[in-house]
C-alpha positions as CSV (number, residue, x, y, z in Angstrom):
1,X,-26.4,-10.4,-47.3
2,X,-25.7,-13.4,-45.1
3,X,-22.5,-14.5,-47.1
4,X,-21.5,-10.9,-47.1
5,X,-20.8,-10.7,-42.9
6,X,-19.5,-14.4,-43.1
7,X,-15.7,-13.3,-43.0
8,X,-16.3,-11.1,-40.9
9,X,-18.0,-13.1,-38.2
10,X,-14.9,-15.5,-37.6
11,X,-12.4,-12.4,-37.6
12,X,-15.2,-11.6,-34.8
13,X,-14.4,-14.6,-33.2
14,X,-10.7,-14.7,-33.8
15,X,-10.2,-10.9,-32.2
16,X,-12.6,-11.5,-29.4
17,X,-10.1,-14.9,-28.4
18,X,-6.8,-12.5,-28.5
19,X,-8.9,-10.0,-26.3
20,X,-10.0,-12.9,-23.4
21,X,-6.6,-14.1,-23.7
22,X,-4.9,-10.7,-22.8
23,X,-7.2,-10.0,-20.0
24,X,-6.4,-13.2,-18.4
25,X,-2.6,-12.5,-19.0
26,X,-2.8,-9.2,-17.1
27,X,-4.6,-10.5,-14.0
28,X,-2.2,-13.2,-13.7
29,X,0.7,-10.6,-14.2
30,X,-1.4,-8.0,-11.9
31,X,-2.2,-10.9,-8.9
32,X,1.5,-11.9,-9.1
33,X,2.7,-8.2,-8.0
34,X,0.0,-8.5,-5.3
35,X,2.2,-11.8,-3.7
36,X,5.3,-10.7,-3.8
37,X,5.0,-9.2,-0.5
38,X,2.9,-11.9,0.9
39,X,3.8,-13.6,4.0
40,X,4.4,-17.4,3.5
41,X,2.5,-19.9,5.8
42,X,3.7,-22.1,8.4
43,X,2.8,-24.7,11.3
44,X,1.0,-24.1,14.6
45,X,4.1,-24.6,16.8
46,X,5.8,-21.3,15.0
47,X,2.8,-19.4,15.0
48,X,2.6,-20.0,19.2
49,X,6.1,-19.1,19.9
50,X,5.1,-16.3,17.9
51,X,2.2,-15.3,19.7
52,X,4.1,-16.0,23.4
53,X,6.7,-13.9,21.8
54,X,4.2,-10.9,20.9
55,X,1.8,-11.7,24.4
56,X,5.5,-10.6,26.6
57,X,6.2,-7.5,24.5
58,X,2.5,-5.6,24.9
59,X,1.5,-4.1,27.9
60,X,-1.7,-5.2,29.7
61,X,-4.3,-3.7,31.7
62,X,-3.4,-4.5,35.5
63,X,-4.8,-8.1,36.7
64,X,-4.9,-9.6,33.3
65,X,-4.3,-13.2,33.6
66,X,-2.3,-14.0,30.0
67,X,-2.9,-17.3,28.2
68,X,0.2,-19.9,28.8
69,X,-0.7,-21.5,25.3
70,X,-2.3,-20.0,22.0
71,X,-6.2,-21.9,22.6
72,X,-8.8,-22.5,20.1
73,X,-6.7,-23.3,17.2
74,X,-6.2,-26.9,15.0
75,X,-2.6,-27.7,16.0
76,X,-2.5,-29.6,13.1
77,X,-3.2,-26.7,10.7
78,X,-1.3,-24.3,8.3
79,X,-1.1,-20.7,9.2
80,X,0.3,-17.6,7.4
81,X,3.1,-15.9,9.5
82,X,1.8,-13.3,11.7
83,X,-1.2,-14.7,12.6
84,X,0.3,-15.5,16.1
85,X,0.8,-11.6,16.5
86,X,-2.8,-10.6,14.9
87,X,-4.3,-12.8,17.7
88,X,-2.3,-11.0,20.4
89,X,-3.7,-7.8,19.3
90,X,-6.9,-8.3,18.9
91,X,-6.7,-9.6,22.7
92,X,-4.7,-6.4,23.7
93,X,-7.1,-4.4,21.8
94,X,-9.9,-6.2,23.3
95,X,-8.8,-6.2,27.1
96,X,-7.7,-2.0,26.9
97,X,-11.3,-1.5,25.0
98,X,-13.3,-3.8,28.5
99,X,-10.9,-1.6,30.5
100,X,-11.7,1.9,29.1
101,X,-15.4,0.6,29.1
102,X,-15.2,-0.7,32.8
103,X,-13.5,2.4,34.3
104,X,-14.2,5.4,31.8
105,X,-17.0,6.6,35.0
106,X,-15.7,5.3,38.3
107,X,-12.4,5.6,37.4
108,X,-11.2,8.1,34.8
109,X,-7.4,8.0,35.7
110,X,-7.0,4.3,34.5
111,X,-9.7,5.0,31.7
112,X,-7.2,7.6,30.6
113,X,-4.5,5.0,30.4
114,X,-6.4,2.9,28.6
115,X,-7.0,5.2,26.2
116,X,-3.5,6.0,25.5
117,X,-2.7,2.6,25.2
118,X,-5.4,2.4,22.3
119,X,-4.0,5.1,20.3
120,X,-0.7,2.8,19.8
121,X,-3.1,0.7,17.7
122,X,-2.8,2.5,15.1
123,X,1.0,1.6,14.8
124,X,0.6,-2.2,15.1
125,X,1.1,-4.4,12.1
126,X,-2.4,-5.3,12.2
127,X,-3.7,-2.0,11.9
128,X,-1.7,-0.8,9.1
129,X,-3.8,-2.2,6.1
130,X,-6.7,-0.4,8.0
131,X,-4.8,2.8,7.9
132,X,-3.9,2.6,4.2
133,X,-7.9,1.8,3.4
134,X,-8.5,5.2,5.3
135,X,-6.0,7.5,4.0
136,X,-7.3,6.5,0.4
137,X,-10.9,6.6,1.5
138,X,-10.2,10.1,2.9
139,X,-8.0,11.1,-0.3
140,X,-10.9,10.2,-2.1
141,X,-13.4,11.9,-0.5
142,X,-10.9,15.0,-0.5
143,X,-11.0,14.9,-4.0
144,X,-14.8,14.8,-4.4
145,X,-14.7,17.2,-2.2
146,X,-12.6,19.6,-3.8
147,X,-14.3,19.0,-7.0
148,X,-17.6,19.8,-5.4
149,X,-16.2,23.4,-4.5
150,X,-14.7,23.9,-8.2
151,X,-18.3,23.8,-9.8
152,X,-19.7,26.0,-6.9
């Protein structure tokens, strides 16, 4: 019986080789689509010109005292380009959040503003991976949805 499955076994072997092989050829294919719209990386002094640049183009809550300098970073590091803008609008979104929270009672006119100014986030570059993870998140739950109501 042995010598029977004997052939066999190394066109086991030989077919199980050409399968590994093709998975690993379509992840590399797959993970190169993924990069193509990648941003490339660069040196500290272009990512803080890039965040001064960003830090003068959004609007602050009133008495906010903006940074001269991107801080707590390695100046000697490698960044990917737009990090200098992600770190301006996590501040923005940070400072309009401390606002809303610090005037929402005693102040509801400038809580209101603050909350206008949050519903630009939405638009920012940093925000828009977020808003493509919850539009399929709600597609998909739309689907189950409408599923659910099919079999009812």
């Amino acid at each position: 019986m042995r010598k029977i499955f004997k052939p066999f076994k190394s066109s086991k072997v030989l077919v199980t080789g050409m399968i590994v092989s093709l998975c690993f050829a379509f992840v590399g294919c797959s993970k190169a689509e993924q990069n193509k719209g990648s941003r490339s990386f660069t040196d500290f002094t272009h990512i803080e010109e890039e965040y001064l640049a960003t830090l003068k183009s959004l609007d602050f809550p009133e008495g906010t005292v903006l940074p001269e300098r991107l801080e707590g970073e390695d100046s000697e590091a490698y960044f990917q380009e737009g990090y200098g803008e992600t770190r301006d609008c996590n501040l923005w979104e940070y400072l309009w959040m401390q606002e809303w929270l610090d005037t929402y009672i005693t102040e509801p006119e400038r809580a209101e503003r603050a909350l206008k100014e949050l519903e630009k986030a939405f638009n920012m570059a940093y925000m828009l991976n977020k808003n493509r993870i919850v539009a399929e998140k709600e597609q998909c739950y739309n689907t189950k949805k409408q599923g659910q109501m099919s079999i009812a």
